[in-house]
GULUM-25410 format. One record per residue: chain; x, z, y of N, C-alpha, C in turn; residue in three letters. Coordinates in pm, whole numbers, plus 50000, padded with zeros to 5 digits. Example, Ala and Ser with C-alpha at 12.3 -4.5 7.8 and 13.67 -1.06 7.14 Angstrom:
<lumnus>
<lumnu mol="A" n_east="51319" n_up="50780" n_north="49431" ca_east="51230" ca_up="50780" ca_north="49550" c_east="51320" c_up="50780" c_north="49670" type="ALA"/>
<lumnu mol="A" n_east="51285" n_up="50708" n_north="49775" ca_east="51367" ca_up="50714" ca_north="49894" c_east="51290" c_up="50787" c_north="50003" type="SER"/>
</lumnus>
This chain:
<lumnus>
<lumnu mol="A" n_east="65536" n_up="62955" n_north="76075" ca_east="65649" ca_up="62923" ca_north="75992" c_east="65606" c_up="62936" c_north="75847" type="UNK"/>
<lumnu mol="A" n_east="65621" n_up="62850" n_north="75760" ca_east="65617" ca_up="62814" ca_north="75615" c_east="65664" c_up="62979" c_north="75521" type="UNK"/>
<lumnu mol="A" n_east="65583" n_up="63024" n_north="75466" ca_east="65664" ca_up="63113" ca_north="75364" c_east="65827" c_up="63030" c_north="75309" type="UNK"/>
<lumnu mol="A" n_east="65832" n_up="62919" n_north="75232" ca_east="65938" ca_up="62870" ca_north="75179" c_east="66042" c_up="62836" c_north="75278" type="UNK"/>
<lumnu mol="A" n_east="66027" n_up="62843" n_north="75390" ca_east="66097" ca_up="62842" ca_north="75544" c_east="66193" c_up="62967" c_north="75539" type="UNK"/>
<lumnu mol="A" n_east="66092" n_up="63076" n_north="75563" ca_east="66148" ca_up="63228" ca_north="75578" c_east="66198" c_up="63254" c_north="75462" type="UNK"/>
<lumnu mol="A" n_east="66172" n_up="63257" n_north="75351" ca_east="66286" ca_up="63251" ca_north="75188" c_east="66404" c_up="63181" c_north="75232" type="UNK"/>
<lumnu mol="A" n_east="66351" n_up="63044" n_north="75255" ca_east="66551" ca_up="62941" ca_north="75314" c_east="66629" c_up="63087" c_north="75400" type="UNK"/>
<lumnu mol="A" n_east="66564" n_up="63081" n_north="75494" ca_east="66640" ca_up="63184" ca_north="75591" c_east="66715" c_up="63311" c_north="75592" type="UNK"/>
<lumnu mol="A" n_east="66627" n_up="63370" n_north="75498" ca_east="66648" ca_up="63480" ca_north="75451" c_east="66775" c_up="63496" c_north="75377" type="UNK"/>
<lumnu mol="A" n_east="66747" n_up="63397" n_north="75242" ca_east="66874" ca_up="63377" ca_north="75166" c_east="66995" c_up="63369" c_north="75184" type="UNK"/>
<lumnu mol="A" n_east="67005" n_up="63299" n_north="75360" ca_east="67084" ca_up="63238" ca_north="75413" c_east="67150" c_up="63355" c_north="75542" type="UNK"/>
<lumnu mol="A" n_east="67127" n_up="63484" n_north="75545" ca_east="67117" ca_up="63540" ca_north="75616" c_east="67293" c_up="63614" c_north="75628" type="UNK"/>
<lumnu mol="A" n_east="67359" n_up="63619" n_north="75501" ca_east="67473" ca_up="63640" ca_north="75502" c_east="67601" c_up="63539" c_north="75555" type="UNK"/>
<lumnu mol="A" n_east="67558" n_up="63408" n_north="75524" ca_east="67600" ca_up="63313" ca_north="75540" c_east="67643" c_up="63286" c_north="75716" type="UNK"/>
<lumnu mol="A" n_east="67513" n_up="63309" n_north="75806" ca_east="67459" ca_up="63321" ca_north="75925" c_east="67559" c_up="63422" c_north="76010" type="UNK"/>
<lumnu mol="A" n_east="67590" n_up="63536" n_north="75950" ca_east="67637" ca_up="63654" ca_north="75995" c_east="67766" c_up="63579" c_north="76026" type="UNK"/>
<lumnu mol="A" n_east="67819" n_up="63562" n_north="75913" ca_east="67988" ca_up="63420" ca_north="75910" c_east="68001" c_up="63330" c_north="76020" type="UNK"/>
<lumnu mol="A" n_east="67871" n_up="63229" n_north="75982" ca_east="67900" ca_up="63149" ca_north="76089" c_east="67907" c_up="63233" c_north="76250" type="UNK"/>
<lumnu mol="A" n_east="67772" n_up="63289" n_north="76249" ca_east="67819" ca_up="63325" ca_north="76405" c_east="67956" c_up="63426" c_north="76427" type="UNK"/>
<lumnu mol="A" n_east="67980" n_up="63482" n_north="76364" ca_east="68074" ca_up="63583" ca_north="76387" c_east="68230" c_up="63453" c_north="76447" type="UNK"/>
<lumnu mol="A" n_east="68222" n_up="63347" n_north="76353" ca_east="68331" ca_up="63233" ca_north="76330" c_east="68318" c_up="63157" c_north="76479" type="UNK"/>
<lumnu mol="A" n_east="68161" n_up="63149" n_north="76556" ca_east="68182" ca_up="63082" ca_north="76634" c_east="68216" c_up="63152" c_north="76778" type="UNK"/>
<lumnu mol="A" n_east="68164" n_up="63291" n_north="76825" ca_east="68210" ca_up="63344" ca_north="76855" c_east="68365" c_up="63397" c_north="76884" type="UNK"/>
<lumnu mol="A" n_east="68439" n_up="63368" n_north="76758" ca_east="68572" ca_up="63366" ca_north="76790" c_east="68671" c_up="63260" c_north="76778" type="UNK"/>
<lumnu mol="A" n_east="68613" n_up="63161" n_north="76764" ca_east="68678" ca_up="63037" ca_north="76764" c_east="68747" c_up="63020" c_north="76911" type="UNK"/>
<lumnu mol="A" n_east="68868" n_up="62962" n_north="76908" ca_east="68906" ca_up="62937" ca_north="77025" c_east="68996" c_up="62827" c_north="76997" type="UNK"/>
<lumnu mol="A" n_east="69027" n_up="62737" n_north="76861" ca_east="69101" ca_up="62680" ca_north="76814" c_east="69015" c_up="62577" c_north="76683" type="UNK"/>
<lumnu mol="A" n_east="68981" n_up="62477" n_north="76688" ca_east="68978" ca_up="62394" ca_north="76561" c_east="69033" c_up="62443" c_north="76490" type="UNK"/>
<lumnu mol="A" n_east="68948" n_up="62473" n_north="76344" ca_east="69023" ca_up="62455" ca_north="76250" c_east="69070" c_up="62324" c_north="76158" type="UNK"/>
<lumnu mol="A" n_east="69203" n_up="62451" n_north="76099" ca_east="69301" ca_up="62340" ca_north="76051" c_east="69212" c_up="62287" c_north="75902" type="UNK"/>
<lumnu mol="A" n_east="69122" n_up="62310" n_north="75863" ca_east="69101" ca_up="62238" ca_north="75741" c_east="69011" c_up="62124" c_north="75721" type="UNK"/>
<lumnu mol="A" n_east="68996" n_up="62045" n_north="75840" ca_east="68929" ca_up="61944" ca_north="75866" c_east="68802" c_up="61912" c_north="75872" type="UNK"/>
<lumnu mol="A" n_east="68720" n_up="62061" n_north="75918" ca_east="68585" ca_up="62072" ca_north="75950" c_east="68511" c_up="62018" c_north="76093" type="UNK"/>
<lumnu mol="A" n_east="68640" n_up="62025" n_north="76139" ca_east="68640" ca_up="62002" ca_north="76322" c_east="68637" c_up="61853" c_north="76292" type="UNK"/>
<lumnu mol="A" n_east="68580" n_up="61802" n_north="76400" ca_east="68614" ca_up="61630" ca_north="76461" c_east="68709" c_up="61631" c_north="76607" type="UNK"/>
<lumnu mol="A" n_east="68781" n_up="61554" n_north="76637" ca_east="68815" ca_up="61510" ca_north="76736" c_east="68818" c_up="61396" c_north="76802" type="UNK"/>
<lumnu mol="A" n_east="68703" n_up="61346" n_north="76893" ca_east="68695" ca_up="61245" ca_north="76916" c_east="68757" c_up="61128" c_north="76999" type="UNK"/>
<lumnu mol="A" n_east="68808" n_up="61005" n_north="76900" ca_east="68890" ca_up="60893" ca_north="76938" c_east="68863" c_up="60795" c_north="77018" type="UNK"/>
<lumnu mol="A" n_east="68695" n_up="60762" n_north="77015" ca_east="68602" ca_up="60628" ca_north="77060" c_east="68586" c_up="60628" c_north="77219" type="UNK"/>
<lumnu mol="A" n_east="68517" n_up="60781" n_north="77211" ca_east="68439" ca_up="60795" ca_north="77346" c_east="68289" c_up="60837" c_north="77307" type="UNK"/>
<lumnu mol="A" n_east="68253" n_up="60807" n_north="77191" ca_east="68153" ca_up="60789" ca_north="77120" c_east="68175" c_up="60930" c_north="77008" type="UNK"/>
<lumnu mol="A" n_east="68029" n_up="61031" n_north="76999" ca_east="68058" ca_up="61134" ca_north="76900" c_east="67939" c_up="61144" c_north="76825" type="UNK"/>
<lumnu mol="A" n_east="67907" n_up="61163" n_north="76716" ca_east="67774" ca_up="61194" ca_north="76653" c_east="67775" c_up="61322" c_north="76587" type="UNK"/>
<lumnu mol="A" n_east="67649" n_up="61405" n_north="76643" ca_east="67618" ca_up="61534" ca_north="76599" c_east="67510" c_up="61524" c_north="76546" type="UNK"/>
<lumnu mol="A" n_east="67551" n_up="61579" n_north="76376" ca_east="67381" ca_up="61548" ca_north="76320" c_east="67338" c_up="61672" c_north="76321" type="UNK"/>
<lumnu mol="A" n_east="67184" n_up="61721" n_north="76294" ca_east="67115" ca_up="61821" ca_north="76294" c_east="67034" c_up="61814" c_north="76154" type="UNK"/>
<lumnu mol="A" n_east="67070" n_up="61916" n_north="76063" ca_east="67033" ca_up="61868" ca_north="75968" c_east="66890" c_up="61997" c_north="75908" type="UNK"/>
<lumnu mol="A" n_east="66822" n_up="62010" n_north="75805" ca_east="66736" ca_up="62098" ca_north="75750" c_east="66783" c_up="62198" c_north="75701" type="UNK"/>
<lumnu mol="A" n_east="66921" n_up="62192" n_north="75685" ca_east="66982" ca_up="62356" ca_north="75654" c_east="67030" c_up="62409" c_north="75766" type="UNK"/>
<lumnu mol="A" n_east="66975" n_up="62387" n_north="75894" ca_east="66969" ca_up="62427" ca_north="76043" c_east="67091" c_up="62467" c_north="76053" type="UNK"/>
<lumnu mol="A" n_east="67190" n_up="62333" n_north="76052" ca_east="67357" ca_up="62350" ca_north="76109" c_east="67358" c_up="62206" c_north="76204" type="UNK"/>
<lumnu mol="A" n_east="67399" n_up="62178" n_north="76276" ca_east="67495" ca_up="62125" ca_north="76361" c_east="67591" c_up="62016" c_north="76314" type="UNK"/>
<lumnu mol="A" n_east="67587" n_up="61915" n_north="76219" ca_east="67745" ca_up="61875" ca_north="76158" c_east="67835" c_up="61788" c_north="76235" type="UNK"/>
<lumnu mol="A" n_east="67945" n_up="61791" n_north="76307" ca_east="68016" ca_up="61877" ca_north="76277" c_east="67984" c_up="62003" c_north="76363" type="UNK"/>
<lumnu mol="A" n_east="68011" n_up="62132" n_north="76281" ca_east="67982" ca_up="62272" ca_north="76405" c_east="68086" c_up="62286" c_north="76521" type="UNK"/>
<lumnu mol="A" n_east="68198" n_up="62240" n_north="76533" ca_east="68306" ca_up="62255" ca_north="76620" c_east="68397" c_up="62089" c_north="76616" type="UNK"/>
<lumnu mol="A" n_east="68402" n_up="62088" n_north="76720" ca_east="68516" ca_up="61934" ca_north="76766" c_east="68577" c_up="61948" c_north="76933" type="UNK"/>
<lumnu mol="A" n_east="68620" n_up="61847" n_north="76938" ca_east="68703" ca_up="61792" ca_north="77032" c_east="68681" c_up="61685" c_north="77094" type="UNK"/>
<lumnu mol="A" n_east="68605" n_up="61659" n_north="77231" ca_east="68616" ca_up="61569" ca_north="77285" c_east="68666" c_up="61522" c_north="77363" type="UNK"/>
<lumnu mol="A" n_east="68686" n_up="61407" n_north="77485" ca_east="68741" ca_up="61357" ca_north="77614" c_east="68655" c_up="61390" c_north="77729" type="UNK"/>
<lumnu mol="A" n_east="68681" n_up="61379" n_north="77861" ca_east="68598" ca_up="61392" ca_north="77940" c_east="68565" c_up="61246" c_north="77935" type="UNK"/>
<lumnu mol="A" n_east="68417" n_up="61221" n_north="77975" ca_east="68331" ca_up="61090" ca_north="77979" c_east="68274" c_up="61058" c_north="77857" type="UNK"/>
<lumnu mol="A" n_east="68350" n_up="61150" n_north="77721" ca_east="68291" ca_up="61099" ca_north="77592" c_east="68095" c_up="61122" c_north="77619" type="UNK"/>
<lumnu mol="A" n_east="68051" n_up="61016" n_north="77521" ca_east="67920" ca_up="61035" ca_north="77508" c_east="67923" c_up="61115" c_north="77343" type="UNK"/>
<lumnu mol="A" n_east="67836" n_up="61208" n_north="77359" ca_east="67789" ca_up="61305" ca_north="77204" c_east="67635" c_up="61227" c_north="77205" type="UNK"/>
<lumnu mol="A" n_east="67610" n_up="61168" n_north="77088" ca_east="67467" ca_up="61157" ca_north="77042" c_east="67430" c_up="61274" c_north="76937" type="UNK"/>
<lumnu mol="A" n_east="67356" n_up="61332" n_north="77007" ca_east="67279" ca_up="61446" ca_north="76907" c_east="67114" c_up="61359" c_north="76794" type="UNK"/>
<lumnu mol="A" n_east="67164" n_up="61340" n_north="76634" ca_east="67069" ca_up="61273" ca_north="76563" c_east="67022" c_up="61403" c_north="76489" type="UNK"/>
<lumnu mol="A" n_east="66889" n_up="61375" n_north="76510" ca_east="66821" ca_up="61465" ca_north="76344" c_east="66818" c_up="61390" c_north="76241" type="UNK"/>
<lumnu mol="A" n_east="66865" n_up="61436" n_north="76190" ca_east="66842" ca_up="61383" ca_north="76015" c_east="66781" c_up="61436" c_north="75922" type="UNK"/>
<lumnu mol="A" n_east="66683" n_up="61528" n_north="75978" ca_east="66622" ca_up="61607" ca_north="75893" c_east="66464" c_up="61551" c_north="75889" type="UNK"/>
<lumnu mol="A" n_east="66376" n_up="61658" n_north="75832" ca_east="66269" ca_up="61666" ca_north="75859" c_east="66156" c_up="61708" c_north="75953" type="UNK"/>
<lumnu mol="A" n_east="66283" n_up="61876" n_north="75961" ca_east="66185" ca_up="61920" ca_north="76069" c_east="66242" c_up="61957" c_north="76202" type="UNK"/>
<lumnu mol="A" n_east="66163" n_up="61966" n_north="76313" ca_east="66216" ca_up="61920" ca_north="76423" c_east="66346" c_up="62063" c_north="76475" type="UNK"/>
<lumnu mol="A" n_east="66391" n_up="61982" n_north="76576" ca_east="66536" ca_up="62033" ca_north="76623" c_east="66521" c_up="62016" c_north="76758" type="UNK"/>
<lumnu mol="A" n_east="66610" n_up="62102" n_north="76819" ca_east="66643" ca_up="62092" ca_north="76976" c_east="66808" c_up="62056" c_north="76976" type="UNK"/>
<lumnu mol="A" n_east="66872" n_up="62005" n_north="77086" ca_east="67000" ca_up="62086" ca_north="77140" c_east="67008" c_up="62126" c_north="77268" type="UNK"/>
<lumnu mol="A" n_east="67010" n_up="62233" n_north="77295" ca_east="66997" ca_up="62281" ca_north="77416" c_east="67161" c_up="62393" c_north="77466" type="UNK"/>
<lumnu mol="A" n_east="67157" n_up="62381" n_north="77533" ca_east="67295" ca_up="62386" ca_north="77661" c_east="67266" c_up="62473" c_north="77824" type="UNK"/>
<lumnu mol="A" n_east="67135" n_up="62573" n_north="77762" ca_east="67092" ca_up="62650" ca_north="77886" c_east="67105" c_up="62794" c_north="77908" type="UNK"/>
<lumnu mol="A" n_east="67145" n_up="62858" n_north="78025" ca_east="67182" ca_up="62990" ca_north="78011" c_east="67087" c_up="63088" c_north="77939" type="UNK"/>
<lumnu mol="A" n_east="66951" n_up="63066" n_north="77971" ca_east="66837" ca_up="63112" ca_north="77858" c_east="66824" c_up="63168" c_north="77736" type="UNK"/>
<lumnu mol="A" n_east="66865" n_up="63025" n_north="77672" ca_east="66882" ca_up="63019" ca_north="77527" c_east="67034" c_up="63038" c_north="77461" type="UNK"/>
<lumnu mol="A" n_east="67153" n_up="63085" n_north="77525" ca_east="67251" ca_up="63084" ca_north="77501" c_east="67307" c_up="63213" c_north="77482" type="UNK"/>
<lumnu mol="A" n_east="67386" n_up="63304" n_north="77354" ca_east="67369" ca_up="63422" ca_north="77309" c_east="67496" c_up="63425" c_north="77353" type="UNK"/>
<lumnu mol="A" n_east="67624" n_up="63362" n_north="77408" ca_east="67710" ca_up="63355" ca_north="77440" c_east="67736" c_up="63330" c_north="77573" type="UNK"/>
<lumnu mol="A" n_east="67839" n_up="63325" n_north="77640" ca_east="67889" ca_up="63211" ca_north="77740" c_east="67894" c_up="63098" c_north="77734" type="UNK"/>
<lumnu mol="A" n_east="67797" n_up="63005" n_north="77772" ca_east="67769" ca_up="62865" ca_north="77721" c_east="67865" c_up="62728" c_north="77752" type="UNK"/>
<lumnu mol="A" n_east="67854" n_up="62743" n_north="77912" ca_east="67906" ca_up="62624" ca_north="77977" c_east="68038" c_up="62641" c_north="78071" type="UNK"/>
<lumnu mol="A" n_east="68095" n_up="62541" n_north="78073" ca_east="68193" ca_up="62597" ca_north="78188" c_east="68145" c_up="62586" c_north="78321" type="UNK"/>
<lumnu mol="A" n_east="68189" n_up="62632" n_north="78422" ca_east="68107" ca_up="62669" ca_north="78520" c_east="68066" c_up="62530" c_north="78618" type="UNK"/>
<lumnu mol="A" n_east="68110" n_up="62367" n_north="78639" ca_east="68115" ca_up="62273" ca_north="78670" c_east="67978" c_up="62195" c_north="78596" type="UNK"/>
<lumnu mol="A" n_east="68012" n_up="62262" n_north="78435" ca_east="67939" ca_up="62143" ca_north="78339" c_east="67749" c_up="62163" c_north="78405" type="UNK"/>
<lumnu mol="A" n_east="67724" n_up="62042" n_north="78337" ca_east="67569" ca_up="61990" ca_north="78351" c_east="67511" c_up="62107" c_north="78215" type="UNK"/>
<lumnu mol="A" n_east="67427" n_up="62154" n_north="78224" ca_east="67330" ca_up="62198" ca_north="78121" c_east="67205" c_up="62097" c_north="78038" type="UNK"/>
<lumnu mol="A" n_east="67183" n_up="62132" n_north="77933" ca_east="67092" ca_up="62008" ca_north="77917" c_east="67007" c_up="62071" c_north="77786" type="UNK"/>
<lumnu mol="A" n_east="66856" n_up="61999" n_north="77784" ca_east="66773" ca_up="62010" ca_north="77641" c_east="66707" c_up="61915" c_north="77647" type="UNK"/>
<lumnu mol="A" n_east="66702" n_up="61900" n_north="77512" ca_east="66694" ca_up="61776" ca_north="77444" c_east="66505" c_up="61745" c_north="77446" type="UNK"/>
<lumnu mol="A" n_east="66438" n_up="61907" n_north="77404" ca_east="66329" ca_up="61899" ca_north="77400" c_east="66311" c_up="61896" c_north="77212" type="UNK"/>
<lumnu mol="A" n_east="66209" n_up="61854" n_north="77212" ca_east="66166" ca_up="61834" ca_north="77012" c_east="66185" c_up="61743" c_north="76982" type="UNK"/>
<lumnu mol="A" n_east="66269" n_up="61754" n_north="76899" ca_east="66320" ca_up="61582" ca_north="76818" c_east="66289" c_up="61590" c_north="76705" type="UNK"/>
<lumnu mol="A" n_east="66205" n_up="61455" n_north="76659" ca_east="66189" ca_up="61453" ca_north="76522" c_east="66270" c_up="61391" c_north="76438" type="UNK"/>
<lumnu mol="A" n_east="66247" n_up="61431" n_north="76309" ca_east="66351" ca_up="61327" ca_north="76236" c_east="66380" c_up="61194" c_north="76232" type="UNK"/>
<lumnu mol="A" n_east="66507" n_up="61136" n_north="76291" ca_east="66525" ca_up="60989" ca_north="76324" c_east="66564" c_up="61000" c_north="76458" type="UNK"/>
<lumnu mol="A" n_east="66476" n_up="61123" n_north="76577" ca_east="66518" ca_up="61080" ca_north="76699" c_east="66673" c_up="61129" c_north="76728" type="UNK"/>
<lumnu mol="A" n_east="66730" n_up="61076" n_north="76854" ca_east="66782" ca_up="61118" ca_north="76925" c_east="66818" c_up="61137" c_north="77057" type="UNK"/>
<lumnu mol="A" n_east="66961" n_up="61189" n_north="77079" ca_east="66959" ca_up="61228" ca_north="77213" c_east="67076" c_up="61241" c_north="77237" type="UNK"/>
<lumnu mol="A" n_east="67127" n_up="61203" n_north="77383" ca_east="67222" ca_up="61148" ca_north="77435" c_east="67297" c_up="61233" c_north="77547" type="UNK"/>
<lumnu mol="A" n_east="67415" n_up="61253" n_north="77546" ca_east="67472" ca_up="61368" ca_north="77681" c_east="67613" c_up="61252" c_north="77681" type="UNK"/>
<lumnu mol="A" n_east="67673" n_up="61309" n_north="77821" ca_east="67771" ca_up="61236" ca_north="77895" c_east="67850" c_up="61359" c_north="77940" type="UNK"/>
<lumnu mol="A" n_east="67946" n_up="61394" n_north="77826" ca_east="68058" ca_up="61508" ca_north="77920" c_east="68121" c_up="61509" c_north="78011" type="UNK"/>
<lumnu mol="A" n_east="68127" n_up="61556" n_north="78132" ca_east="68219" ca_up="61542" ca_north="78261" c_east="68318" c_up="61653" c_north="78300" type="UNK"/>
<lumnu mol="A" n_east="68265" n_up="61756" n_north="78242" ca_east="68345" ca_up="61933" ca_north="78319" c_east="68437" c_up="61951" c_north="78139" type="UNK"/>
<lumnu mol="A" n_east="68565" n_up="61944" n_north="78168" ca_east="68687" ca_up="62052" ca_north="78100" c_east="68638" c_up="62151" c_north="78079" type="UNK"/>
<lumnu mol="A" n_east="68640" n_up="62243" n_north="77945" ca_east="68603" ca_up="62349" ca_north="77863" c_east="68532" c_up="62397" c_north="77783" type="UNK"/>
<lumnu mol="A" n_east="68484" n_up="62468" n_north="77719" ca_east="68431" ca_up="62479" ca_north="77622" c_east="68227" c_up="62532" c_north="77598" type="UNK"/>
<lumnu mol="A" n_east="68226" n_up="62421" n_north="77552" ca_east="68023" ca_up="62428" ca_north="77548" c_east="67965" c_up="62529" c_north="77454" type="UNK"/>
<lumnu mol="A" n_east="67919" n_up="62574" n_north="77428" ca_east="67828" ca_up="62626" ca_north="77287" c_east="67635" c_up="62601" c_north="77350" type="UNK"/>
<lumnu mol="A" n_east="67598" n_up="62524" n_north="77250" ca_east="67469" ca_up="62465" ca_north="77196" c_east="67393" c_up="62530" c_north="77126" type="UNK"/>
<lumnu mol="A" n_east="67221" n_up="62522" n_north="77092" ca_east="67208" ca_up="62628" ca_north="77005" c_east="67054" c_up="62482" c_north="76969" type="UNK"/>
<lumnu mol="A" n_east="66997" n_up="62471" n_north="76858" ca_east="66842" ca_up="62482" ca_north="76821" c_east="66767" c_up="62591" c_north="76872" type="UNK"/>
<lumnu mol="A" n_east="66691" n_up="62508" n_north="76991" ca_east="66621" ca_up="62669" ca_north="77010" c_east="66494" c_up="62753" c_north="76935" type="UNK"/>
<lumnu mol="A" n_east="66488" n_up="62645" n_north="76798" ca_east="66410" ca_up="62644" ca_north="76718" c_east="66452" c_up="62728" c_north="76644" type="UNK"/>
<lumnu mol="A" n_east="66608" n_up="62729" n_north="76601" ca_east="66695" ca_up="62741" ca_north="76479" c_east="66774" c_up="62855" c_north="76512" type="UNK"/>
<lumnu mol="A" n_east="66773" n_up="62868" n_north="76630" ca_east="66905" ca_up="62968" ca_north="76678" c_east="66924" c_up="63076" c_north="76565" type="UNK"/>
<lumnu mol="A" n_east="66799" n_up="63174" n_north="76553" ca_east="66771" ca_up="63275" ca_north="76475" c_east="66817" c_up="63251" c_north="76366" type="UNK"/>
<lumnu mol="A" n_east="66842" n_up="63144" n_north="76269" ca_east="66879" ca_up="63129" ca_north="76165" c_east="67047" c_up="63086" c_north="76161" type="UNK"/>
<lumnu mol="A" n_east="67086" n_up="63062" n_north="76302" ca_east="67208" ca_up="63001" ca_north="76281" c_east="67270" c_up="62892" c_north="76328" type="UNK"/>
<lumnu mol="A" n_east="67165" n_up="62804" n_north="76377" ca_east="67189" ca_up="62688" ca_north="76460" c_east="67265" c_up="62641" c_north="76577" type="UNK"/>
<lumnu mol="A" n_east="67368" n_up="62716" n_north="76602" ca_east="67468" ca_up="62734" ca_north="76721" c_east="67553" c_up="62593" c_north="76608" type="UNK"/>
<lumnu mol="A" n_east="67658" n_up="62564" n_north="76753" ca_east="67766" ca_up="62505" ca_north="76753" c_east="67825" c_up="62497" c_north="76905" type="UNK"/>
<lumnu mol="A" n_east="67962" n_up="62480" n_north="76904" ca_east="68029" ca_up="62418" ca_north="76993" c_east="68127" c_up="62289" c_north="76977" type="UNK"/>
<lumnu mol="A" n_east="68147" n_up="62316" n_north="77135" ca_east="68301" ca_up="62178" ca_north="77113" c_east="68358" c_up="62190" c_north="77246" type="UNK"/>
<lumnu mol="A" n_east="68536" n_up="62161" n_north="77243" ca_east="68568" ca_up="62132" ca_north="77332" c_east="68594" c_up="62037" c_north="77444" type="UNK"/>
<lumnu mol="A" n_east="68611" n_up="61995" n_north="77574" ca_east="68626" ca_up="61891" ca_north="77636" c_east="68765" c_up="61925" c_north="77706" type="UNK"/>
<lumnu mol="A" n_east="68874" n_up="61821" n_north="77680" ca_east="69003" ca_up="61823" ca_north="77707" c_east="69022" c_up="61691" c_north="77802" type="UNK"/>
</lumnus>
């Protein structure tokens, strides 16, 4: 890992404490329009170099497709496995899934089928913060 890597991280370490503490107790979108809820069927999760998730929390359908894009530089996972998951991940029906190393530009594709609530992590990134979830209604 890059010295100027572990400085990002570091800096970012209060910030980190927030988010996870936030995702952990999330049980509700928030109301200030950070959440997505998806209309199409179709969802896009970008993965970006300040190792977040955008959006970190949404709403989907069952059958929606989530495309997980990096848009960054350096590489990203999304992974959905009891392993790597600091939480309760999946609902007990859902498919688990990893993406593997994606570079910037790639992506990657999931098909929701199981009602309830996912949490995802970078298993690159986790340590810094890289969690998200979403629901399936």
């Amino acid at each position: 890992m890059m010295a100027c890597e572990l400085e990002r991280i570091y800096r970012r370490v209060p910030a980190i404490l927030i988010a996870l503490m936030l995702i952990a107790c999330a049980s509700e979108a928030p109301a200030d329009g950070a959440a997505l809820t998806s209309r199409d069927g179709l969802v896009v999760v970008e993965m970006t170099d300040d190792m977040d998730f955008m959006p970190g929390v949404m709403t989907v359908a069952v059958g929606d497709t989530i495309v997980f894009v990096n848009r960054g530089d350096l590489p990203h996972t999304t992974t959905a496995r009891s392993d790597f998951l600091p939480l309760e991940g999946l609902p007990p029906t859902a498919e688990s899934w990893d993406s593997g190393l994606m570079d910037g530009g790639e992506e990657f594709r999931i098909v929701v089928h199981a009602r309830g609530e996912y949490r995802y992590v970078c298993t690159l990134h986790q340590a810094a913060g890289m969690i998200a979830q979403f629901r399936v209604e």
